[in-house]
C-alpha positions as CSV (number, residue, x, y, z in Angstrom):
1,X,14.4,-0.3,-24.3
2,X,12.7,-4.0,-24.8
3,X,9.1,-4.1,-23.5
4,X,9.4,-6.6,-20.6
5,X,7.3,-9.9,-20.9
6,X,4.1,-9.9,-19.0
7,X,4.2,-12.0,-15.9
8,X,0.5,-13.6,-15.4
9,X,-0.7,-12.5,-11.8
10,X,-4.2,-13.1,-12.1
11,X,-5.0,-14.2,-8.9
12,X,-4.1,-10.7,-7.5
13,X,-5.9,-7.6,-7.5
14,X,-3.6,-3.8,-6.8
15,X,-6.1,-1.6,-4.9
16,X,-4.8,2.3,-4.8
17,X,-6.9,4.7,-2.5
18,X,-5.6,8.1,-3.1
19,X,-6.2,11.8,-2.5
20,X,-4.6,13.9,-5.1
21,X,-2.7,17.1,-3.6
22,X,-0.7,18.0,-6.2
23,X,0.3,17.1,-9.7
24,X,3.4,15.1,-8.8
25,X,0.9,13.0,-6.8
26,X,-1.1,12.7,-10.3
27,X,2.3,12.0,-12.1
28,X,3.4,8.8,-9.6
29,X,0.2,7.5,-10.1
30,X,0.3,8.1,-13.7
31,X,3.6,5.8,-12.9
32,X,2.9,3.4,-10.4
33,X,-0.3,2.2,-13.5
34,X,1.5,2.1,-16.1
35,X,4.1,0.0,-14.2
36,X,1.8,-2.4,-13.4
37,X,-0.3,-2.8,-16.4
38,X,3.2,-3.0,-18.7
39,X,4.4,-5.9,-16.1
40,X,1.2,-7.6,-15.0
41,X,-1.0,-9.3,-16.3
42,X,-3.3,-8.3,-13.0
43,X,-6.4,-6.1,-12.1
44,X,-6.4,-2.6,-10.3
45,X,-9.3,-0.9,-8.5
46,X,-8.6,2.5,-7.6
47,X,-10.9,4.8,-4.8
48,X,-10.6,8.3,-5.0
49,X,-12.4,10.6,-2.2
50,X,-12.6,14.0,-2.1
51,X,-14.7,17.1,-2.7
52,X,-14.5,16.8,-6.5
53,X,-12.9,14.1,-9.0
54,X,-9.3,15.4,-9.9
55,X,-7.7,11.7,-11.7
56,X,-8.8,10.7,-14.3
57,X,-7.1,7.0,-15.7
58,X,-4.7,8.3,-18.6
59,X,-5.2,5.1,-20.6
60,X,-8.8,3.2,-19.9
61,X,-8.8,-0.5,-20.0
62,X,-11.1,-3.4,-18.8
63,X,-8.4,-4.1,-16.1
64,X,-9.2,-0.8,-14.5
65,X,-11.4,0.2,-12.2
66,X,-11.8,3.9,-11.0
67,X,-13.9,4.4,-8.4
68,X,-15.1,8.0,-6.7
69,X,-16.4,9.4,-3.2
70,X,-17.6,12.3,-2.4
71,X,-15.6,13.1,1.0
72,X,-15.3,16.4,2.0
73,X,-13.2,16.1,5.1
74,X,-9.8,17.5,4.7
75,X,-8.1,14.2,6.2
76,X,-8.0,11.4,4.0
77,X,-9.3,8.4,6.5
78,X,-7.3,5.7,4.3
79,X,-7.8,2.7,6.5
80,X,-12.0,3.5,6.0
81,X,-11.3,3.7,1.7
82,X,-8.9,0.6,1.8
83,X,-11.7,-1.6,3.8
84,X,-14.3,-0.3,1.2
85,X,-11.9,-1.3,-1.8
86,X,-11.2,-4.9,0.1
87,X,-14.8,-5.5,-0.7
88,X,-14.7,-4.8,-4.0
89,X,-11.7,-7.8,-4.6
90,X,-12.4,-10.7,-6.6
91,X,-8.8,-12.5,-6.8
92,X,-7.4,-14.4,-3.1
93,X,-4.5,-11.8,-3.0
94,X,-4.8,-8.5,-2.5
95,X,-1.5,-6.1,-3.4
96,X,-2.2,-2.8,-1.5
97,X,-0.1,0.0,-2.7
98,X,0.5,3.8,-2.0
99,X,0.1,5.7,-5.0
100,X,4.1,6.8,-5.1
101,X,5.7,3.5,-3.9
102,X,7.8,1.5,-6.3
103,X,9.6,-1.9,-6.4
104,X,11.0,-4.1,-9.0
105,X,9.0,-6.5,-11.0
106,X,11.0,-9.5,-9.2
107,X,10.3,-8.2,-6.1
108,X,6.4,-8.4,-6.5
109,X,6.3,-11.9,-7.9
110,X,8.9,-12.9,-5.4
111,X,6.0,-12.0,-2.4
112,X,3.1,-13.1,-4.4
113,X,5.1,-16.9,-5.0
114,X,5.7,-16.7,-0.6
115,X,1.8,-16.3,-0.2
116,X,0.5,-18.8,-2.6
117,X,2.8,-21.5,-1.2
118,X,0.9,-20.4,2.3
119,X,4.5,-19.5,4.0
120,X,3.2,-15.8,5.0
121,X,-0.2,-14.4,4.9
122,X,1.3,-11.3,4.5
123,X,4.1,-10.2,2.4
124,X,6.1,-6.8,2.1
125,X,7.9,-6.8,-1.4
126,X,11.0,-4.8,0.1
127,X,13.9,-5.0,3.0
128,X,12.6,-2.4,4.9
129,X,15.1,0.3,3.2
130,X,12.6,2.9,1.1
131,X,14.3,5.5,-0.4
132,X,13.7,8.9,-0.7
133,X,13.7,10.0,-4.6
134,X,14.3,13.5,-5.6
135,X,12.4,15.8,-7.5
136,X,14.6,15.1,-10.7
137,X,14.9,11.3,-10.2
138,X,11.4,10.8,-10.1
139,X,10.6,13.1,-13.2
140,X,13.3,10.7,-14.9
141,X,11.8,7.4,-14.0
142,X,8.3,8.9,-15.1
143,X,10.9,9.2,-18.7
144,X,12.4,5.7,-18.8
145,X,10.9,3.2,-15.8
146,X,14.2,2.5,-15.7
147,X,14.8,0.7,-12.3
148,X,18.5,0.4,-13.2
149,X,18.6,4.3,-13.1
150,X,16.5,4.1,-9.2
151,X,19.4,1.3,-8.0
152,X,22.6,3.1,-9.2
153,X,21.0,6.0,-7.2
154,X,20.4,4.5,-4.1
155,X,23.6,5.0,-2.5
156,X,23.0,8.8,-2.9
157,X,19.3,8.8,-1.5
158,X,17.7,9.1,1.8
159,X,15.9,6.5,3.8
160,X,12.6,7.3,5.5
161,X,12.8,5.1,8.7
162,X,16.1,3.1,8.3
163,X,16.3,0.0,7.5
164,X,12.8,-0.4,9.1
165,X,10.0,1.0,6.9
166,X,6.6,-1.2,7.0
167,X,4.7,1.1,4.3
168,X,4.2,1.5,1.1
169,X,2.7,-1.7,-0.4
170,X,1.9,-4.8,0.7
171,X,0.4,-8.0,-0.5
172,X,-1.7,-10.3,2.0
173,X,-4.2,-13.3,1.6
174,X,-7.5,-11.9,1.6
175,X,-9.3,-14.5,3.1
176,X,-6.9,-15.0,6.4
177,X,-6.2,-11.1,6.2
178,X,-10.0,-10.2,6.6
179,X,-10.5,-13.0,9.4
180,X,-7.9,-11.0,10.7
181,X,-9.8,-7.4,10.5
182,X,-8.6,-5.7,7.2
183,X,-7.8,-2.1,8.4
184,X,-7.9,-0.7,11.4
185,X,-9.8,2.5,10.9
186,X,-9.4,4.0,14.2
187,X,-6.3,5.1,12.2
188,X,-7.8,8.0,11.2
189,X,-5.2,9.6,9.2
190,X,-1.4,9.3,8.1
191,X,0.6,7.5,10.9
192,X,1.0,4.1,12.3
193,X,-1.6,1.7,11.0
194,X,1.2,0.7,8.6
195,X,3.1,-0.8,12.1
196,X,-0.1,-1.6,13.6
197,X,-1.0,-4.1,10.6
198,X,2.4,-5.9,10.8
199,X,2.4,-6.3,14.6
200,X,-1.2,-7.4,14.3
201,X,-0.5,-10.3,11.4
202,X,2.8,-11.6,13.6
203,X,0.6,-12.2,16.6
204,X,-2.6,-13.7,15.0
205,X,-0.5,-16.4,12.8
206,X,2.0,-18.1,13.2
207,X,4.2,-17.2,9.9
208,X,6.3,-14.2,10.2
209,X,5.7,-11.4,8.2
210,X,7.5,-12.3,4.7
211,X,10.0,-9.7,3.6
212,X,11.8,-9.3,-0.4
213,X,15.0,-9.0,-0.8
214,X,16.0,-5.0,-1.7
215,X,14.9,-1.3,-1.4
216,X,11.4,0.5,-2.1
217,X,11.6,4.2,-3.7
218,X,9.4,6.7,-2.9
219,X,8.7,9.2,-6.1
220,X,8.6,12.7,-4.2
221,X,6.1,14.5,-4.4
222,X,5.5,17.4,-1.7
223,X,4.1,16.6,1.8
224,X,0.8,18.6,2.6
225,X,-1.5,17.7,5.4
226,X,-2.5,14.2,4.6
227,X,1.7,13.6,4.4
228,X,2.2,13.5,8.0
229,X,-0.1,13.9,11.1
230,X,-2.9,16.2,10.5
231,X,-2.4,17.7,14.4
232,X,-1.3,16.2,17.8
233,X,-4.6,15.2,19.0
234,X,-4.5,12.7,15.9
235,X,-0.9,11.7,16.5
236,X,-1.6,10.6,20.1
237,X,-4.7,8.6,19.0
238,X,-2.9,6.8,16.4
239,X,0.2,6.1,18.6
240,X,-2.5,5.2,21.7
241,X,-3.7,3.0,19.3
242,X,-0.7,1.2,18.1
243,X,0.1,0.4,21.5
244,X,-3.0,-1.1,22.5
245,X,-2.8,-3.8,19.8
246,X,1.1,-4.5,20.7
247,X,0.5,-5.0,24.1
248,X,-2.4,-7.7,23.1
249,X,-1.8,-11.6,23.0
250,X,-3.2,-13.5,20.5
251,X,-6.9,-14.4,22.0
252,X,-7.1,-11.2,23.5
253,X,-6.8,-9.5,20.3
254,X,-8.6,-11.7,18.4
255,X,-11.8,-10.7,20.9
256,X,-10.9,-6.8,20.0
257,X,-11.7,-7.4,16.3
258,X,-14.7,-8.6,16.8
259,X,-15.9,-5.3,18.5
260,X,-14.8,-3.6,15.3
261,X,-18.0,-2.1,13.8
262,X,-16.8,-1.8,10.3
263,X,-14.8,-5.6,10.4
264,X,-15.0,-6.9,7.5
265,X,-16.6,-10.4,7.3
266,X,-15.2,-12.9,5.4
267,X,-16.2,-13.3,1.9
């Protein structure tokens, strides 16, 4: 198979945080890197935290940035990591991706193009459709990145919410996105700061929320505790939570950021 040409994104930096929990975790981010350093021309910071340092980057290169936390807690508090990485960006777009969610090429540079033209501040590069790989299909794109071989699948393949899905990846403009707050970390584990974030960016600006055309695929991997919600008590504060900022009009939520104690100013 023909090695793609590189598409220049230079003005945007991928930022990964990740917990690893099991090897196929390792093996989609093994993936998700060397998708974006065979098609980009781009920079990628990635944050592990945990108890002791279990990735280590396959392939070094000066467009690669590892960096490690000690964090002993057994829920990964992603929103916390992501705000720490968002200081750490150099470029005016930031593409924020989970470490087993994958799109086409097109569909990246399609939401990158939306954003520097100022039509969104914040871009999802899929139709809301992710797809639920299987075990085999994802050992056989690890094989071939062959998105041909995720497409003619995707008839066969489960979706996670519908046609709704708001995780995954996203790409926003780091300036208006940190006026904006960057994460919400009283998400405080797996949940809904992924709905949070888009209801928050529709009623601060006035541009919708830009969406590609097409699906998202999930490589599997196996769901452990930082997978779903670590108990009910953290399910109801993330839901409670979600709600709060919904029910907010613009001004009113605008004054809620500021009591943020981690917000993060603008750079």
């Amino acid at each position: 198979m023909d090695e793609p040409d590189i598409i220049i994104l230079s003005d945007v930096t991928f930022v990964i945080p990740v917990r690893i929990d099991s090897p196929e975790r390792t093996r989609n981010l093994d993936v998700l890197i060397d998708f974006i350093m065979r098609s980009f021309d781009s920079n990628i910071l990635i944050m592990e935290a945990d108890s002791r340092q279990q990735y280590f980057v396959k392939e070094p290169d000066c467009r690669i940035q590892y960096f490690f936390e000690d964090d002993k807690r057994p829920v990964f508090h992603r929103t916390f990591y992501l705000n720490n990485l968002y200081r750490k960006v150099e470029t005016p777009l930031i593409a924020v991706w989970d470490t087993d969610a994958i799109v086409t090429p097109e569909q990246i540079v399609d939401t990158v193009m939306q954003i520097r033209k100022g039509n969104a501040v914040m871009g999802i590069p899929y139709d809301g459709r992710m797809f639920k790989t299987t075990a085999t299909l994802a050992t056989h794109f690890q094989e071939t990145q062959d998105f041909d071989l995720l497409i003619r699948n995707a008839g066969n393949l489960q979706l996670v919410y519908g046609d709704f899905s708001v995780g995954g990846a996203f790409i926003v403009d780091k300036e208006k996105y940190l006026q904006a707050g960057g994460e919400n970390e009283f998400f405080t584990c797996w949940g809904a700061e992924d709905f949070e974030r888009e209801k928050r960016m529709e009623i601060l600006y006035s541009q919708p929320v830009y969406r590609a055309k097409d699906g998202l695929f999930h490589l599997w991997h196996p769901r452990y505790l930082n997978s779903n919600y670590a108990n009910s008590e953290y399910e109801k504060k993330g839901k409670s939570e979600l709600l709060k900022v919904c029910a907010m009009n613009e001004n009113e939520l605008k004054n809620y950021i500021k009591t943020w104690p981690w917000h993060v100013k603008k750079t």
